[in-house]
N, C-alpha and C positions, 0 to 999 in steps of 0.2 A: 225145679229151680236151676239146675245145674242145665239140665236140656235146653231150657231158653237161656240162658246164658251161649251157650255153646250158638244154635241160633242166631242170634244175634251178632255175635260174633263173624258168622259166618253172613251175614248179611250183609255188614261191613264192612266185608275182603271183596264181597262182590263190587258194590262200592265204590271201591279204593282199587280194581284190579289187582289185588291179591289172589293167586291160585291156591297157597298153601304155606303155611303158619308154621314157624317152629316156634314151638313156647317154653324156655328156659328157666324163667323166673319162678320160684317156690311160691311164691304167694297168686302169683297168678295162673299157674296148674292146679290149686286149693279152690279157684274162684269158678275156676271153668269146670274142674270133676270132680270133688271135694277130695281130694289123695292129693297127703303129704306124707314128706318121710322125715326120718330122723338124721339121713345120712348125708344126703343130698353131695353136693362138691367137697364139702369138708373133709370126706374119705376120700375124691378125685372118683366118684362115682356120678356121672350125670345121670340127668332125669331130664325126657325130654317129651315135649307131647306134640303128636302132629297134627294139626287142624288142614284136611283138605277144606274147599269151598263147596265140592261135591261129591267127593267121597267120605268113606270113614273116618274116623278120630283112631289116632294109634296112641299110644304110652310107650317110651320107651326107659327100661327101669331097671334098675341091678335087681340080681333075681333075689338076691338073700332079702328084699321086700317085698317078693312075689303077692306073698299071705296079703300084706296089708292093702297091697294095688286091688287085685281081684275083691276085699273086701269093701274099698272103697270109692275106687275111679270108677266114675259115669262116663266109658267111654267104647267104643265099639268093639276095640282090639288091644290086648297089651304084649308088648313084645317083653321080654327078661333077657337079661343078659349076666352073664359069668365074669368073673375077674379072670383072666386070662384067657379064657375061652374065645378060639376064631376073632372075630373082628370086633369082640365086645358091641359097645353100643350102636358104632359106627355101622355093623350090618344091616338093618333098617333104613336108614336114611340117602344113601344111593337111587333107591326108588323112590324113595316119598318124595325129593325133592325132585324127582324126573316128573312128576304127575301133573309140571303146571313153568310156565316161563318165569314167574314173576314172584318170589320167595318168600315172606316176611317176617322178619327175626325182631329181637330182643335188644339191641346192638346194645345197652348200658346194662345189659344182664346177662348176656349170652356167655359162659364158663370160655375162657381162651383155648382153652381143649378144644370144646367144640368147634367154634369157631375156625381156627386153623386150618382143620376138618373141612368144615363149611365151603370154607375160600377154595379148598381146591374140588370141590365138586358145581361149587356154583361160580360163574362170574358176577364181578363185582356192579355191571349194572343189572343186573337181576335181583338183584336184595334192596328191599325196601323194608323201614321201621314198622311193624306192627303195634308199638308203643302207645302211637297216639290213640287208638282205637281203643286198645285196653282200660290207657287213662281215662280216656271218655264211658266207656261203658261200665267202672268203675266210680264217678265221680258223684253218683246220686247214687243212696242209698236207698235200696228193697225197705219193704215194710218188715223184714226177718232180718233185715241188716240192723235197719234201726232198734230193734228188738236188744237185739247183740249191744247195741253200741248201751244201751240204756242196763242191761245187764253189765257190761263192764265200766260203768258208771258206778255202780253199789260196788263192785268189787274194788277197783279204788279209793272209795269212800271209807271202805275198811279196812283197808293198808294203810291210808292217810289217817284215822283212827289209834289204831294201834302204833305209828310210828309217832302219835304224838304222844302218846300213851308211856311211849317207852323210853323214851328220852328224857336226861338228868343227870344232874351235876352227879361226875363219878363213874356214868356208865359206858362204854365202851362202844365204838360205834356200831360192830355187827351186830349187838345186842338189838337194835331197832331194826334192823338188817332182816333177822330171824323174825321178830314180832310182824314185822308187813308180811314176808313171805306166808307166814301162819294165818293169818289173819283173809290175806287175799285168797288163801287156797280154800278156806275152810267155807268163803262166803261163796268160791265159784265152784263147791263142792253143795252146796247147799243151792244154788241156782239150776246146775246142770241136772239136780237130783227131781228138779221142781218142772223144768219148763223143758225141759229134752231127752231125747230119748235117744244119745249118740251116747254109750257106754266107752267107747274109743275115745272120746276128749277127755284132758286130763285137765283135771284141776290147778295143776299146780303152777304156783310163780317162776318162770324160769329166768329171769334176768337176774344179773348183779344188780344191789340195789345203790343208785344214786345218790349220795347225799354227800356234804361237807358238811364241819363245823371249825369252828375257832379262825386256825391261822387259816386253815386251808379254803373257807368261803370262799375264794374268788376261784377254786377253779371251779368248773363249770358242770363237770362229766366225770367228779371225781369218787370213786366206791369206796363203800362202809370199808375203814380199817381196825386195827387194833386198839387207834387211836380213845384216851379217855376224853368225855365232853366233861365241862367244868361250869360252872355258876358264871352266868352273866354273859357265855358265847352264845354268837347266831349260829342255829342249823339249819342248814335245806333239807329237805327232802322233792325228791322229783322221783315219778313213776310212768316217765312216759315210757318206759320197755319194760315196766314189769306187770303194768295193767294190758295183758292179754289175755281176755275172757274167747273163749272158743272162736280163739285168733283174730281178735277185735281187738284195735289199738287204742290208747288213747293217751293226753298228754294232762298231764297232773302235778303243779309243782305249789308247794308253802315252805316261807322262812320264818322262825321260828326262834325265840332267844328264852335261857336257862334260866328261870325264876328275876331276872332283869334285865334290864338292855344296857350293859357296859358302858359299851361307849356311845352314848345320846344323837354323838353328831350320825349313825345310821339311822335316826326316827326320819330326817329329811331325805335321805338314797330312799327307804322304803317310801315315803308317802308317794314320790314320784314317780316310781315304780308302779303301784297301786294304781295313782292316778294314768298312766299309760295305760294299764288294762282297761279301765275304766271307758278311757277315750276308742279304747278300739271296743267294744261293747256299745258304748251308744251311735257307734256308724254301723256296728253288723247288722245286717238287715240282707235280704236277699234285692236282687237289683243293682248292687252298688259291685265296685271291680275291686278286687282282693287287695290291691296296689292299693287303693281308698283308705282300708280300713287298717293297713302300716303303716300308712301317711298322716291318720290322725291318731296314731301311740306314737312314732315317732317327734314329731309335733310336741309331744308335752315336753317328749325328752330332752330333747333338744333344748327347747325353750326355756327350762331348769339350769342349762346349761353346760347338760353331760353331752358323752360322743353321742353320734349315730351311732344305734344301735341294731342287734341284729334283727331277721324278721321274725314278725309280731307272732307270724303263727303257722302250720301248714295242716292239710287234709290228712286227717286219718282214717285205718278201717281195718284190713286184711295185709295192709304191709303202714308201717311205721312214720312213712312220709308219700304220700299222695299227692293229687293235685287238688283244686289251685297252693300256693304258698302264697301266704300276706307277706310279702316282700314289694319292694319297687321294681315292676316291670313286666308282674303278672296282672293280665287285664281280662282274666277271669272274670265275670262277672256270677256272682253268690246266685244260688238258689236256692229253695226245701229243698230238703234231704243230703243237704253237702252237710257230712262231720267235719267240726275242726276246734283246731286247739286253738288257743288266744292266750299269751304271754303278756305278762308288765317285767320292764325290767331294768334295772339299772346296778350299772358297775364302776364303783370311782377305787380308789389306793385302798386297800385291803380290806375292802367290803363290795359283796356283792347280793344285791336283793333280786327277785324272784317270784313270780303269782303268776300261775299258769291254769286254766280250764279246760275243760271240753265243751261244746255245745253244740248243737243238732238249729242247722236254718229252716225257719220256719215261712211261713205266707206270710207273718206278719212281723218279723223279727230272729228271734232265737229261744232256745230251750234248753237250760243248762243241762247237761249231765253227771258233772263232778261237784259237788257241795263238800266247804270246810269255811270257816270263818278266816276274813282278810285283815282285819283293825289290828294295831299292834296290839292295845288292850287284851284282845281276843287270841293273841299268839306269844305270848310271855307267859313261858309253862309254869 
């Protein structure tokens, strides 16, 4: 998997005139040699991988990873490097980047360390974006992608489960916080135990979880606090970073109100809401351009006569936001095997609704991945 990848990749540089690849991004050194790490730039430790067009693949990796490189990169040569030691990372790349005229980096990923680096060994018309390539070879999912994506579909399912579970007048917001987290690890603890045989992937939920209630609904990206929920408030819940199944993304959002809906006039913000996912659902279909299918959930919104709102949806997989995005001005056009999320959404003065999916494009439509009931009926705990 990893070798045709790698492949192809290198096909593409042909191509495009590319001699030789620096690849910065976590998510797409995971894509190309299945090695990631823990530490990545966060310690000021880069990770860097070099794709010749006809030579070897090199790794370049802080060595206190060494173990985990060697046990996991598909790649021909790994270099290590020391924390103070000689020229650290920078020793390698002197020569890789001599091996070929024409460069292609990461430019919206590449660490500024590097980079600065970069500038004074290479000139600046000799570097071209490797980006679009990746994006592309990226954008349709493997028969083992979709696999993932359908596994991290159940695993959501049971965060969303338990977070509905958990929630009540009286209880405090981490408390649902904890319940997803449990919930998600125990089902991708029970999948990886079933269908794989990577002992190195860890089960567990590693995001803060996303949710508001009461006053705070309208922010948007706001985490479980100490905060108590009470009778009669809306809650969100959203999992789109905490649904990472053996590093499959995916986007998951329900709103939610405590044994009543308070204040009535949000039964109108949700239906419309609802109705926008709705509308972007029956244009998904493969054939049609991404733009299309924001233009008819936007559409409801509007026509409700809330703002423009944001975009409807974006690709996911191995990193959080992919391409196409259902926004105005991506003229993608959908096919099988492109995952992506699809949002309804609407936000007026101190209410904000929320209905978010994942779905898998099919030949003849789409295939949901995330299941939870949308009716208020159905979300009045």
């Amino acid at each position: 998997m990893y070798e045709a990848r790698m492949i192809t990749l290198r096909t593409e540089m042909a191509k495009n005139g590319i001699d030789v690849a620096l690849i910065t991004d976590d998510d797409n050194v995971y894509y190309l040699t299945g090695y990631y790490d823990y530490l990545h730039m966060e310690f000021g430790r880069p990770t860097i991988l070099v794709v010749s067009r006809a030579g070897p693949s090199l790794l370049i990796t802080p060595s206190i990873d060494l173990n985990s490189a060697q046990a996991a990169a598909r790649v021909d040569k790994i270099a290590a490097w020391n924390d103070g030691m000689g020229a650290e990372w920078r020793a390698e790349l002197p020569v890789a980047v001599q091996e070929g005229e024409r460069i292609g980096i990461e430019p919206d990923h590449m660490p500024a360390l590097v980079r600065r680096y970069l500038d004074e060994l290479v000139g600046a018309q000799n570097l071209t974006s490797v980006t679009p390539i990746l994006s592309q070879m990226r954008m349709i999912k493997s028969t083992h992608e979709l696999q993932l994506a359908r596994h991290a579909g159940q695993v959501a399912n049971a965060m969303m489960n338990a977070g509905r579970s958990a929630i009540g007048d009286g209880v405090p917001e981490y408390e649902v916080a904890l319940a997803t987290s449990q919930a998600g690890t125990r089902k991708a603890a029970a999948l990886l135990a079933a269908y794989y045989d990577d002992t190195d992937m860890s089960p567990n939920t590693h995001f803060l979880q996303i949710m508001a209630s009461g006053e705070t609904i309208t922010k948007t990206h706001h985490r479980a606090t100490t905060r108590i929920m009470h009778h009669g408030e809306p809650v969100f819940l959203c999992f789109c970073g905490m649904t990472n199944f053996h590093r499959f993304k995916l986007g998951f959002d329900r709103t939610f109100w405590i044994g009543e809906m308070a204040d009535p006039s949000q039964a109108k913000v949700y239906e419309v809401a609802l109705a926008s996912q709705q509308a972007a659902l029956d244009a998904l279909r493969p054939g049609v351009t991404a733009e299309s299918v924001h233009a008819a959930y936007a559409e409801v919104i509007q026509g409700a006569g809330y703002e423009y709102p944001f975009r409807c949806g974006r690709a996911t997989g191995f990193s959080f936001l992919e391409v196409p995005q259902l926004v105005t001005g991506d003229i993608t056009v959908l096919q099988p095997g492109m995952v992506l999320a699809v949002d309804g959404s609407v936000t007026v003065q101190g209410f904000r609704a929320q209905i978010g999916d994942s779905f898998i494009i099919t030949e003849t439509g789409y295939e949901p991945l995330t299941e939870h009931p949308k009716t208020i009926d159905q979300l009045i705990l």
